[in-house]
Backbone as ProteinMPNN parsed JSONL, in Angstrom:
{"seq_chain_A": "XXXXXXXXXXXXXXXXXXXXXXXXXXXXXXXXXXXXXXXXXXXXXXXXXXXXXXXXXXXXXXXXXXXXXXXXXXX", "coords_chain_A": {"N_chain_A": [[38.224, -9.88, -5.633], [37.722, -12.275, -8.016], [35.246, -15.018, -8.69], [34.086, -17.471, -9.959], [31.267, -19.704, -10.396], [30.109, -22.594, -11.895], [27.696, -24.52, -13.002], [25.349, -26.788, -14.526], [22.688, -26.668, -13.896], [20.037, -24.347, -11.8], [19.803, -25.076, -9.083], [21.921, -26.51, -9.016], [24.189, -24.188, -9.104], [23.372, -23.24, -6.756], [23.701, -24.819, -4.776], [26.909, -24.994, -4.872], [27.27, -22.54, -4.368], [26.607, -22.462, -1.493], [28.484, -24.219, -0.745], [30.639, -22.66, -1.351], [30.332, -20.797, 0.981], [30.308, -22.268, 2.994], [33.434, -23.108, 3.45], [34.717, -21.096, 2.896], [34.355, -19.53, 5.065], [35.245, -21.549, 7.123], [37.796, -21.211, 6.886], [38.423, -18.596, 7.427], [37.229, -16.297, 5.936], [34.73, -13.996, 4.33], [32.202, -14.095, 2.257], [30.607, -10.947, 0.939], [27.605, -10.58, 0.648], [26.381, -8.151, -0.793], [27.895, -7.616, -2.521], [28.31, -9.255, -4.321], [27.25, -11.049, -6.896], [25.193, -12.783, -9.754], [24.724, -14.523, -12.892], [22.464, -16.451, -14.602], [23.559, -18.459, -17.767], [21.839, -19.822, -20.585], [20.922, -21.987, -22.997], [18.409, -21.489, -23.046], [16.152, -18.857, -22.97], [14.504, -17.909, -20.98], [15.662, -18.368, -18.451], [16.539, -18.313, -14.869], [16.077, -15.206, -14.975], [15.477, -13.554, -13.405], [15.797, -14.194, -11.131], [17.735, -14.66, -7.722], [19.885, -16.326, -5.733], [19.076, -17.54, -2.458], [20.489, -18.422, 0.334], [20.725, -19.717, 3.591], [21.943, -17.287, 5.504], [22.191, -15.045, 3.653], [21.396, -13.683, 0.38], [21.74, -13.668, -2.835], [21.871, -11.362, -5.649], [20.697, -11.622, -9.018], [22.055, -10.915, -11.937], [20.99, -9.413, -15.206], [23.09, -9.281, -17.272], [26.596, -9.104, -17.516], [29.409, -7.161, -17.186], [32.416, -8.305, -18.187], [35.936, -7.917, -18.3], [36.266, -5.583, -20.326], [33.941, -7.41, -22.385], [30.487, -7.64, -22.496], [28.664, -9.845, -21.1], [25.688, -11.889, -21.917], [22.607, -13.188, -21.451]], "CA_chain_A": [[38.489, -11.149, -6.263], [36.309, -12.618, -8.969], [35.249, -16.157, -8.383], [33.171, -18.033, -10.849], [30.582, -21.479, -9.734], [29.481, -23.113, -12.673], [26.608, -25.561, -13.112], [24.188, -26.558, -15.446], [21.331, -26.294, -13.137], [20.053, -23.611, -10.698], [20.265, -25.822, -7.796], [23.65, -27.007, -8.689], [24.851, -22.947, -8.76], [22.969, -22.67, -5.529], [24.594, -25.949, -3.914], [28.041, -24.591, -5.451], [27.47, -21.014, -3.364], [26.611, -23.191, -0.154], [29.82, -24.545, 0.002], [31.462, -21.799, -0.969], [30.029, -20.101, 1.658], [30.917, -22.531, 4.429], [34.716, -23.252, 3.111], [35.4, -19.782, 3.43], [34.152, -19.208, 6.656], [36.46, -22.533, 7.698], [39.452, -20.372, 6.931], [38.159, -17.325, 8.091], [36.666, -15.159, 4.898], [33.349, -13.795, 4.97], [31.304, -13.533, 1.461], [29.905, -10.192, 0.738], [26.336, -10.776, -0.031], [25.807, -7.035, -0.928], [28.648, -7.155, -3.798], [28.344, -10.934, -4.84], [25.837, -11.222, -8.103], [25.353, -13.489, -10.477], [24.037, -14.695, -13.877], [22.12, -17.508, -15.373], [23.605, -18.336, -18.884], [21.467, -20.785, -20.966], [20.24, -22.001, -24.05], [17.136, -21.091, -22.246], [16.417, -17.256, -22.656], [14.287, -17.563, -19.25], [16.908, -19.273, -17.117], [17.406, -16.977, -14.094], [16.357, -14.043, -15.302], [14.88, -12.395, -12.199], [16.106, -15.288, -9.48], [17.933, -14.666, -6.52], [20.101, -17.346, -4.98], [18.428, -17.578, -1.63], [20.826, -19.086, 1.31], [20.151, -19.145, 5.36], [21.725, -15.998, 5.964], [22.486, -14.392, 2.451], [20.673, -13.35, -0.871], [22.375, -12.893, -3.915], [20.91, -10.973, -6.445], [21.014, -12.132, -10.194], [21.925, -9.838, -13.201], [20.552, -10.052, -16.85], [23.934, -8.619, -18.122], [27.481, -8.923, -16.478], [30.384, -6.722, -18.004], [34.014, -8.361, -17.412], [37.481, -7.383, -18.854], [35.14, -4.839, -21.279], [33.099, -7.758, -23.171], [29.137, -7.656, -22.119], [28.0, -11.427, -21.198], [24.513, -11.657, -21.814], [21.694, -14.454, -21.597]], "C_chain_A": [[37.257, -11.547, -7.06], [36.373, -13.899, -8.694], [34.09, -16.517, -9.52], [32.89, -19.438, -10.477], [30.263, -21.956, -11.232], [28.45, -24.581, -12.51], [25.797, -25.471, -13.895], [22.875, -26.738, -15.281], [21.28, -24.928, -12.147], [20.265, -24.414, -9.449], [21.542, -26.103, -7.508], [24.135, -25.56, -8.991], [24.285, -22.754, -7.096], [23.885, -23.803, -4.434], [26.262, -25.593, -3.764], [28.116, -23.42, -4.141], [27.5, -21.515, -2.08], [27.637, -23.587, -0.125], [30.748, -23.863, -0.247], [31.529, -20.589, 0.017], [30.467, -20.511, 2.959], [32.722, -22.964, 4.506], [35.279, -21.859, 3.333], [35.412, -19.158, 4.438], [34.781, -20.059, 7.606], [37.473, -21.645, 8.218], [39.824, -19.089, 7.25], [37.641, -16.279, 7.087], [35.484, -15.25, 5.055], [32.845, -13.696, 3.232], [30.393, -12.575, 1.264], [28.855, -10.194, -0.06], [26.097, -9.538, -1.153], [26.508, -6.909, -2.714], [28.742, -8.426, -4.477], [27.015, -11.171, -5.516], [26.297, -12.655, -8.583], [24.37, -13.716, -11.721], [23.848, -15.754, -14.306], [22.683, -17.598, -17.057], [23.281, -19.773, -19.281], [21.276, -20.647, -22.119], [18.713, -21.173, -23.978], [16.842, -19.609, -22.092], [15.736, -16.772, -21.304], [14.537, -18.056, -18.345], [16.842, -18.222, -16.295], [17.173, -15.919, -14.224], [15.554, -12.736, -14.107], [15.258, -13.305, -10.787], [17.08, -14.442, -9.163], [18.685, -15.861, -6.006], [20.281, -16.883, -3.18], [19.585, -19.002, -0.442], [20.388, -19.011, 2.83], [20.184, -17.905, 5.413], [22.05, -14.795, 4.773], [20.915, -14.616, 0.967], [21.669, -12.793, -2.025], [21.861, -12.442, -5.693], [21.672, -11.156, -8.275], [20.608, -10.755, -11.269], [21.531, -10.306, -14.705], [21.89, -9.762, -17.967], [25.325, -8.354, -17.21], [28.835, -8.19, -17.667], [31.882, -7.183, -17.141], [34.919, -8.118, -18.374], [36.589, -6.897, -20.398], [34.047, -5.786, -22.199], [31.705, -7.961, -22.203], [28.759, -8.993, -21.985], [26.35, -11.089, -20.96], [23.705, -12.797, -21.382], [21.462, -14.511, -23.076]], "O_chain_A": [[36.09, -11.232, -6.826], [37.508, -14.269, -8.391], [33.261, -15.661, -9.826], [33.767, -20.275, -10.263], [30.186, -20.86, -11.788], [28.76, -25.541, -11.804], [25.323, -24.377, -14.2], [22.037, -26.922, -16.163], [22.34, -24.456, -11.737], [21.277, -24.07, -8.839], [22.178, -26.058, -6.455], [25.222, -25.927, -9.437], [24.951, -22.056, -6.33], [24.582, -23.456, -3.481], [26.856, -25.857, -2.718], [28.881, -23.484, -3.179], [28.413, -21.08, -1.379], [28.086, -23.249, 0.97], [31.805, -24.079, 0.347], [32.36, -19.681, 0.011], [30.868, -19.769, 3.855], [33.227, -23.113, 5.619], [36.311, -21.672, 3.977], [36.263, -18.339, 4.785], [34.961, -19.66, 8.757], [37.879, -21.38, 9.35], [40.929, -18.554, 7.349], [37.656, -15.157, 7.593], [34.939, -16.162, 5.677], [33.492, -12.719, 2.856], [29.231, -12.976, 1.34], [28.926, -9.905, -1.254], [25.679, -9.831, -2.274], [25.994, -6.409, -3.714], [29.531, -8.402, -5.421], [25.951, -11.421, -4.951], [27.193, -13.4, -8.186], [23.266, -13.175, -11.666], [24.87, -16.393, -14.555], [22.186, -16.701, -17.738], [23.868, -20.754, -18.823], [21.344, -19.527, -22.625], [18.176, -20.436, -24.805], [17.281, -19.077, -21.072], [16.049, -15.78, -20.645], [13.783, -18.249, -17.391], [17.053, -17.118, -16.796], [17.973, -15.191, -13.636], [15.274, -11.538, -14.149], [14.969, -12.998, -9.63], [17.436, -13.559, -9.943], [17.832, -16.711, -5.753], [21.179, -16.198, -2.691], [19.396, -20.217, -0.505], [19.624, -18.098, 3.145], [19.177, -17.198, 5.405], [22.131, -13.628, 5.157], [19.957, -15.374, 0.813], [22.224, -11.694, -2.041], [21.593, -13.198, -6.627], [22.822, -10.881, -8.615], [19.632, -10.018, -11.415], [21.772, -11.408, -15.198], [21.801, -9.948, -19.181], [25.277, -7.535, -16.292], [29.092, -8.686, -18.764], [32.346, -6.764, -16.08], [34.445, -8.144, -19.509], [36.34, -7.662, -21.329], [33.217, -5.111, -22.809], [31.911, -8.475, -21.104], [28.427, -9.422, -23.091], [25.865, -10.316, -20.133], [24.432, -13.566, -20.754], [20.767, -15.405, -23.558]]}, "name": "protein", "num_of_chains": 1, "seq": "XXXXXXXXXXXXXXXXXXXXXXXXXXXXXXXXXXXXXXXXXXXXXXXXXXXXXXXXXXXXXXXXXXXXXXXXXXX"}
């Protein structure tokens, strides 16, 4: 499944993942840290570009370049 958080801060993508982290664990789904990325896209060309969103028991590691339904999203 693809899921997309949006925010126009890092905090508010990181606040976003926190509750999608404990809403799914309500209902019984687990979030795979290992396969769950993500990307900063800003005006800002050094938004994000080596962060990490950093929860209790997860890390999810941030890409500079995400390819979906074949177009390349970049920063």
């Amino acid at each position: 499944m693809l899921m997309v958080l949006l925010g126009r801060r890092e905090h508010t993508i990181k606040r976003n993942t926190e509750v999608l982290l404990i809403r799914s664990k309500k209902i019984g789904l687990t979030v795979n840290a290992d396969k769950t990325k993500h990307i900063f896209m800003s005006r800002d060309q050094n938004v994000g570009q080596s962060h990490s969103i950093k929860t209790d028991n997860s890390s999810f590691e941030g890409l500079g370049e995400f390819k979906y339904l074949g177009t390349t999203l970049t920063n």
